[in-house]
N, C-alpha and C positions, 0 to 999 in steps of 0.2 A: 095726224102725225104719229100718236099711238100704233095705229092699226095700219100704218105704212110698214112702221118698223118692225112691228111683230112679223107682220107679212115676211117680208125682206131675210130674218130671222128663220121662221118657219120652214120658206123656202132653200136657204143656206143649209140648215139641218138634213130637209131633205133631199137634195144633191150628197151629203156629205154622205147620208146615211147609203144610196144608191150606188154611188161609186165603190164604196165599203163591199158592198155585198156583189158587184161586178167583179173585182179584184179576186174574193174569197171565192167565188165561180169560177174564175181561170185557175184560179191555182188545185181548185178539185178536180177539172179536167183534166190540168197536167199529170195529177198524183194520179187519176182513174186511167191515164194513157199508159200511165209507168206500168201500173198495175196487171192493164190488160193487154200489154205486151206480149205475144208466143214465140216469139225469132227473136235470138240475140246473133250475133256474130261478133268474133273476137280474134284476135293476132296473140300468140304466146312471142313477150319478150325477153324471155329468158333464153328460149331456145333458137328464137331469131339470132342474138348474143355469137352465141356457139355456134351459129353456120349450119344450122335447118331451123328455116321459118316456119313455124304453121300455123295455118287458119282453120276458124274451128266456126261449126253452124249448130245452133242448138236449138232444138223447139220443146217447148214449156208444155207438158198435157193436162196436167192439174200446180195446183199451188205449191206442191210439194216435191212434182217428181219431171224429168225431162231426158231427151235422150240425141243423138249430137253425133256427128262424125269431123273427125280433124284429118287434114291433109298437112303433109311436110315432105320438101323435096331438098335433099344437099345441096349447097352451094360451096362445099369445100372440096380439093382434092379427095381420091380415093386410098393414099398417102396421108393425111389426116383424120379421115372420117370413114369407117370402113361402113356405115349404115348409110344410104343411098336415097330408100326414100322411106315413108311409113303410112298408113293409111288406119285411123284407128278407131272404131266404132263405139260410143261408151249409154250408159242410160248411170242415169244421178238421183239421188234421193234425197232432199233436203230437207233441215229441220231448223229453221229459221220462222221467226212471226211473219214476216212476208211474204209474198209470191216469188219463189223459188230462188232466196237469199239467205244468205248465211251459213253456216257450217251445211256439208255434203258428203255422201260418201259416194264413190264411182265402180262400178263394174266395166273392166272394157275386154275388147280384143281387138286384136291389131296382124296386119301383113304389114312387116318389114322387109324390105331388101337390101341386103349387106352383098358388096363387090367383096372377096379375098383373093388374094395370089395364090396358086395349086402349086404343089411340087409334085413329083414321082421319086419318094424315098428309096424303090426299087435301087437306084443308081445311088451310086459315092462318088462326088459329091452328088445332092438331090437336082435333080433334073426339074427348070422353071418352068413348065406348062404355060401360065399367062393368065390372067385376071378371069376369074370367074363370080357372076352375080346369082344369088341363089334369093327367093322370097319365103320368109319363112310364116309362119301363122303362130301368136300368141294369144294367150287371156291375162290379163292381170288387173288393180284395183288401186285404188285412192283416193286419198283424203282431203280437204280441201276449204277452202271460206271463201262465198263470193259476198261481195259489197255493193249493194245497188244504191246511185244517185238520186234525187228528185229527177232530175227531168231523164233519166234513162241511160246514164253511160256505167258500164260495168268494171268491176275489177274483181282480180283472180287470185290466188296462190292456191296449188294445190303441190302436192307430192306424192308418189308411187311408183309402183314395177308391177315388172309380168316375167313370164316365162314363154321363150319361143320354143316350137315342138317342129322336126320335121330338118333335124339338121343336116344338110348335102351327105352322101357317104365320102366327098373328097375331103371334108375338113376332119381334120384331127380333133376332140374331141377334146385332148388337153392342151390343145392353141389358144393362148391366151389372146389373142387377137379375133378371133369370130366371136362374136357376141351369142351369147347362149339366151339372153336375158335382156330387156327393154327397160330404159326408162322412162316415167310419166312425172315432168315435171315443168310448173307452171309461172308465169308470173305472168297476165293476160291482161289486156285491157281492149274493152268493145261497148256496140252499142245493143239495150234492145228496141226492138220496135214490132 
């Protein structure tokens, strides 16, 4: 009877302890998948908000550093939104303890295109020419905190600008309505894998 129970005992232990150590193996796999993750992809809802979504692809090269292009196209009139679409290439530096988490800073550039109305000043009153779209080419930079979950979903804020070079000769130069200048700004949520 002794040596049933100890048995019974024994074996209960060892189930307990095995299962223990099955569990603590899934869960280093999940944290070694987080880990060894190089593709995230991500949606900025900030800028969805405002009426240009964009989608962002970013691949991880070492622990520290990564580099990524975002796409964003207007969904609003050209009547509200003179920027049209934007296309923006960046490389990120991170200084966070984990695989490319936590505070960043970003190098980018970007091709915007802004639609604006032409006139011909020549004439009084100015003569309406009609909607012209010009793509311009910037550089600019930003700063940022991403947050990574256990099992792998991301989160974002960052903020910045740039500067576009290459302004049409039809726009006015002190039209407050051409954008001279780009913003980079985020509030992101994705997945890596």
């Amino acid at each position: 009877m002794k040596r049933t129970v100890l048995l019974i005992l024994f074996c209960f232990a060892l189930k307990l302890s095995f299962s223990q150590s099955v569990a603590e193996s899934s869960q280093t796999k999940t944290e070694e998948l987080m880990q060894t993750g190089n593709n995230e992809i991500k949606l900025n809802i900030a800028t969805s908000i405002a009426g240009l979504p964009e989608l962002t692809y970013e691949r991880l090269f070492y622990d520290n550093m990564g580099a990524g292009i975002s796409l964003a196209v207007s969904l609003e009139s050209v009547e509200n939104m003179k920027e049209r679409y934007q296309a923006l290439a960046f490389y990120r530096l991170y200084f966070g303890k984990k695989k490319a988490n936590g505070f960043f800073i970003e190098g980018n550039m970007a091709i915007i295109g802004q639609e604006d109305e032409t006139y011909n000043f020549d004439y009084l009153p100015a003569k309406y020419l009609g909607n012209k779209t010009s793509a311009n080419f910037g550089f600019g930079g930003a700063v940022g905190l991403k947050l990574l979950t256990r099992n792998g979903f991301i989160g974002e804020l960052y903020a910045g600008g740039g500067r576009l070079f290459g302004i049409p000769e039809y726009v006015n130069s002190t039209d407050p309505s051409f954008n001279l200048g780009f913003a980079r700004v985020g509030i992101t949520i994705g997945k890596r894998f």
